[in-house]
C-alpha positions in Angstrom: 0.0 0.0 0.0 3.1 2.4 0.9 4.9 2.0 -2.9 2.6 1.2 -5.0 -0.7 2.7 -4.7 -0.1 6.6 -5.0 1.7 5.1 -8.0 -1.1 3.2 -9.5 -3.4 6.1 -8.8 -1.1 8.4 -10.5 -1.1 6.0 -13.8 -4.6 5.5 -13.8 -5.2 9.5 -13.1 -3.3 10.2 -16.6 -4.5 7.3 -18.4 -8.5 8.8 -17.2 -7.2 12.5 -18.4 -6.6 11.0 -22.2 -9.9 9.3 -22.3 -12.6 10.0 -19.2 -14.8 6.7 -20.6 -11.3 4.4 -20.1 -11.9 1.2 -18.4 -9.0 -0.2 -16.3 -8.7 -4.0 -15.9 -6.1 -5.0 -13.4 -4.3 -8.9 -13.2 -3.5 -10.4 -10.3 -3.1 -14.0 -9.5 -3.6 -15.7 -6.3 -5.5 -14.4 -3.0 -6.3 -10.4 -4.2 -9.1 -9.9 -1.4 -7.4 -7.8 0.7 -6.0 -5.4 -2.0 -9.7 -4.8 -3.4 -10.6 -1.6 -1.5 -7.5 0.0 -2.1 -7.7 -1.0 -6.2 -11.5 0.4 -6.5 -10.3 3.5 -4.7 -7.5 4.2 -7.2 -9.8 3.5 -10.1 -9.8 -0.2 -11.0 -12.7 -1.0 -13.2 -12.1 -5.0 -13.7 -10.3 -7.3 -11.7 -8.8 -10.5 -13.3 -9.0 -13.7 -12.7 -10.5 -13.6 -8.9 -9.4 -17.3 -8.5 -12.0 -19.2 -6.7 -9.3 -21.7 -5.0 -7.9 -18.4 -3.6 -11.0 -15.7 -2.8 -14.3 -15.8 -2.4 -16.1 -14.6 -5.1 -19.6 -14.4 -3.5 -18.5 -12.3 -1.1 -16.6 -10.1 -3.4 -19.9 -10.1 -5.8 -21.8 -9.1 -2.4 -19.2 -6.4 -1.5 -18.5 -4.9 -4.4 -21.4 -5.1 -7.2 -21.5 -2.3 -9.9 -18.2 -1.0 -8.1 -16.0 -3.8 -9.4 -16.4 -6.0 -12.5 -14.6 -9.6 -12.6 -13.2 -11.0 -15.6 -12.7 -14.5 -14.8 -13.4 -17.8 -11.9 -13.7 -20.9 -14.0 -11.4 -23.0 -11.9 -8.4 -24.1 -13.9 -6.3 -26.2 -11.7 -8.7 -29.0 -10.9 -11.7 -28.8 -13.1 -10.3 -27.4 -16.1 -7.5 -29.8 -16.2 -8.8 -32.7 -14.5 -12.4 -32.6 -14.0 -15.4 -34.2 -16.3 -16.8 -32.3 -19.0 -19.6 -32.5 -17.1 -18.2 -30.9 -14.0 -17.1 -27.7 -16.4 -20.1 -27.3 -17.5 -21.3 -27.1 -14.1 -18.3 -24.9 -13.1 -19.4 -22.4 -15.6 -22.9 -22.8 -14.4 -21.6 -22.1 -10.5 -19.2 -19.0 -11.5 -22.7 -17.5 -14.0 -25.0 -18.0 -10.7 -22.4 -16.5 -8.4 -20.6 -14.2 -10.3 -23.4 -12.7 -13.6 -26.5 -11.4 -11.7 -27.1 -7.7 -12.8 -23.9 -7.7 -14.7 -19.8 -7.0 -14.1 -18.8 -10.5 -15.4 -16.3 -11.8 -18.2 -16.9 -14.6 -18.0 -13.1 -16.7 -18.4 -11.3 -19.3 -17.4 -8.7 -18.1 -14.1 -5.6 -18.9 -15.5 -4.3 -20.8 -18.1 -5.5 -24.4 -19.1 -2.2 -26.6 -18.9 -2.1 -29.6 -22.4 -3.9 -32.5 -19.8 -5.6 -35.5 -21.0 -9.1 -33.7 -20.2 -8.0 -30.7 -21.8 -9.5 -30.5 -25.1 -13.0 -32.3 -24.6 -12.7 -29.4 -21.2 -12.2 -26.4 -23.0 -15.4 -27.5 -25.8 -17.4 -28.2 -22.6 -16.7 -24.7 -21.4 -17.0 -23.1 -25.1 -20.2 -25.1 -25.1 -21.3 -24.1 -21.2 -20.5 -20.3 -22.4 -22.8 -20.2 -25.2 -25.7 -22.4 -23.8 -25.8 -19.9 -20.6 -25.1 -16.4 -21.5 -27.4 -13.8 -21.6 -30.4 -12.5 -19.2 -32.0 -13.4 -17.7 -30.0 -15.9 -16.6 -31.4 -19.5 -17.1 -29.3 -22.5 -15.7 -31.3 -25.9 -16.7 -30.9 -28.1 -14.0 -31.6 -31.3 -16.9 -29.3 -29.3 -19.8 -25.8 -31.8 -19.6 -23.7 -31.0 -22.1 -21.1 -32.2 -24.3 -19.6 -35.3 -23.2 -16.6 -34.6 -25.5 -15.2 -33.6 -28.5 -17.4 -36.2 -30.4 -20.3 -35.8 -29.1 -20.5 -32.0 -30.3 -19.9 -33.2 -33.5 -22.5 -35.7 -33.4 -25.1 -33.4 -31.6 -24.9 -30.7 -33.9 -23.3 -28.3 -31.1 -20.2 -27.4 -33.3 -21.8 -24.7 -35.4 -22.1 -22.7 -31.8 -18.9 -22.6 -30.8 -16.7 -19.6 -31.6 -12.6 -19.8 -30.4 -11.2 -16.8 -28.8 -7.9 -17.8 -28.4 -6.6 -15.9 -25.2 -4.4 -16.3 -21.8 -6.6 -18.8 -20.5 -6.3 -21.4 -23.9 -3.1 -20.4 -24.9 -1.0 -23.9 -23.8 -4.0 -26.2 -25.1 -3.4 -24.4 -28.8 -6.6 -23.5 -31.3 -5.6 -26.3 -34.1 -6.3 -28.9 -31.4 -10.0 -26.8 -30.7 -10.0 -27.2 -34.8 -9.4 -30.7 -35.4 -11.8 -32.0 -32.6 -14.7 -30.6 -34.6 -13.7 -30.2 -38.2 -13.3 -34.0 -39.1 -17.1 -34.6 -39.5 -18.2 -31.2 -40.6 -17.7 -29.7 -44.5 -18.4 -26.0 -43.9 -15.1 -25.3 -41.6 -15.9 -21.6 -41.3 -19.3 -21.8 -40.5 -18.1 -24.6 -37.5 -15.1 -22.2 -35.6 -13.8 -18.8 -36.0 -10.5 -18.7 -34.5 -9.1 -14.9 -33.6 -6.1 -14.4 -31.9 -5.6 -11.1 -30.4 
């Protein structure tokens, strides 16, 4: 709090003067909690990731509402990497109840998703989650499953909803693997999986 936040104020202060509409996102990793009062104060718009294994984001949500917008919580080191396809869509379904009500939620994975066995199927369960849930008002079917797999969203007809951002978060688990899950079966690739890199 001594050396750095004067300093952040005065770089967010100059940044504000250029453009008054300027949001500022800020990255941390690990427990940010306690720092969250001081952030808002010096003008943080977004935190990022809020990593669930670290904070809790309820209370956060509770605390800070239209104050404070999260970019983030879809638990990468155990769901993510190991869990079912299944349990991410449920993860995104958790983080959406907890995190989206009345808004100031990106909704992302925390960190980035390490090249596991699960990986691939994961990250189309999440893409798949993502799209099947956004929007208001929120509706999270309790009977709604899922892919169960890369080959499944082929066979279900799921593929033509999914759209690849490639960001921080899928960065190690690489967009051509994303393309070949789904392209095999399909003949229109560009109407299947945009892929943008930023």
């Amino acid at each position: 709090r001594r050396l750095l936040k004067s300093r952040y104020a005065r770089v967010f202060g100059e940044l504000r003067a250029l453009n008054k509409n300027l949001k500022i996102a800020f990255h941390c990793d690990g427990k940010v909690e306690w720092a969250l009062d001081d952030l808002v104060e010096v003008g943080v718009d977004i935190i990022n990731p809020l990593q669930p294994d670290a904070n809790d984001s309820a209370a956060v949500k509770k605390r800070y509402r239209k104050n404070l917008s999260v970019w983030g919580n879809v638990d990468t080191r155990n769901v993510m990497s190991r869990g079912s396809a299944q349990e991410v869509v449920e993860e995104v379904k958790k983080v959406i109840r907890t995190l989206s009500p009345g808004g100031g939620h990106l909704l992302c994975s925390n960190h980035t998703i390490q090249a596991t066995p699960r990986a691939l199927d994961n990250a189309i369960a999440f893409y798949w989650a993502a799209h099947h849930f956004r929007g208001y008002p929120i509706r999270l079917e309790a009977g709604c499953t899922g892919p169960h797999g890369s080959a499944d969203v082929v066979q279900r007809g799921w593929a033509k909803h999914i759209t690849v951002h490639t960001c921080h978060g899928f960065s190690h688990l690489g967009t051509s693997q994303l393309r070949r899950a789904v392209y095999p079966a399909v003949t229109d690739q560009d109407d299947i999986v945009t892929c943008q890199q930023p």
